[in-house]
N, C-alpha and C positions, 0 to 999 in steps of 0.2 A: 535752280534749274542748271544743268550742266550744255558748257559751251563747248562743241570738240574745237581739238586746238588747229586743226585742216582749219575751222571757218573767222576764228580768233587772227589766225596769222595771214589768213585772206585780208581780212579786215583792214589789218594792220596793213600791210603793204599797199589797197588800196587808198588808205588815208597818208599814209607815204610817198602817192604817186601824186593825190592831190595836191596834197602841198607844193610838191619839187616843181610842179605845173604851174601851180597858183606864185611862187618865187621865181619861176624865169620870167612870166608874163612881167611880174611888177618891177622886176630887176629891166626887163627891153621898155620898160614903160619909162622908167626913173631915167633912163639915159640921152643925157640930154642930146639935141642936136640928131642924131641918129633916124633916118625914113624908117619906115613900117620897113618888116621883112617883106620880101617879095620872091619871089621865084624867082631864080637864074643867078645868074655875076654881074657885081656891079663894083667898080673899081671906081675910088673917090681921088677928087685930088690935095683935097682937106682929109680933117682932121672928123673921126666922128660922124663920117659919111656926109660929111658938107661938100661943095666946088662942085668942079667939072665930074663928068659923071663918065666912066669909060663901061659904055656892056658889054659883057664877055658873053662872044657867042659858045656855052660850056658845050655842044656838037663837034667843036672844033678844036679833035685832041690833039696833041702834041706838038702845033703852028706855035713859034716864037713869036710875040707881038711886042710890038714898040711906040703906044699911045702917044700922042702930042705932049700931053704933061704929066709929070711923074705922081706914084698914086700914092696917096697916104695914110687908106685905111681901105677894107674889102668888106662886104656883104655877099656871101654866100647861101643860096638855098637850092639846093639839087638832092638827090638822091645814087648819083652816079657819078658826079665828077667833083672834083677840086681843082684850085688853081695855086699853080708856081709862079711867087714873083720873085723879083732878081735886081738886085742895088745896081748893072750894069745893061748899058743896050743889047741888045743880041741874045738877050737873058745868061749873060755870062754876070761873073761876081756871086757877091752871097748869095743865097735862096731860101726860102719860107712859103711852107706846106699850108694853105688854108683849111682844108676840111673839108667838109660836105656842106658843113652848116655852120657857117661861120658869119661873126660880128666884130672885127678886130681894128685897132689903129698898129699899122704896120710901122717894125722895128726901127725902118729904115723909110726913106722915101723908094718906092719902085721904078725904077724904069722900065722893065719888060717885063712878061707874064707869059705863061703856058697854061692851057688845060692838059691835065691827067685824071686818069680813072679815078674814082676815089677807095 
C-alpha cells in the first residue's frame, strides 16, 4: 500500500512534537528543588526557585523595582512580557533578559528588575 509522503512527514513531525513535549515535561519534572510553573513572575532569592519569593507584577512595564532581597533564580510564564534584571540597585550594572517563558538560576544575584514586552 502506498503512503503519500504529505501524511508520512505529518507523521513524523507529530511524533517529533510528542517527544520534545514528553522531554521538557520529564526534564521540569527531574529538577530538583524547582515549584510547578505557574503563570506570571516570580523572582527567588535562592537557588532553583527556593527562598523568598518576589512577584513580579508583569502589568507593570518598564517600573525599576528593588525587592528586599536579591534574587537568585526567575520563573517565568506569560505570553507577553519578560523581565530585566540588573546586578545593581536602580537596575543599573549588568543585565539579563528572561524571556517569556522562562526557568533559570541567574548569572549573578539581582538586585533590581524591570518588566518589558517580550
Amino acid at each position: 500500500m502506498f503512503i503519500p509522503r504529505r501524511k508520512i512527514r505529518s507523521a513524523a513531525a507529530a511524533a517529533t512534537m510528542a517527544a520534545a513535549l514528553i522531554g521538557l515535561g520529564a526534564g521540569a519534572a527531574g529538577a530538583a528543588g524547582w515549584p510547578p510553573l505557574q503563570e506570571g513572575g516570580h523572582l527567588y532569592a535562592g537557588s532553583n526557585g527556593t527562598g523568598t519569593v518576589t512577584v513580579v507584577d508583569l502589568d507593570d512595564l518598564g517600573t525599576c523595582h528593588t525587592p528586599s532581597k536579591a534574587s537568585l533564580s526567575v520563573q517565568i510564564v506569560s505570553g507577553s512580557s519578560s523581565v530585566v534584571v540588573y546586578s545593581g540597585a536602580d537596575c543599573t550594572g549588568a543585565s539579563w533578559a528572561s524571556g517569556s517563558l522562562a526557568q533559570y538560576n541567574l548569572p549573578w544575584a539581582a538586585l533590581s528588575y524591570r518588566v518589558v514586552p517580550a
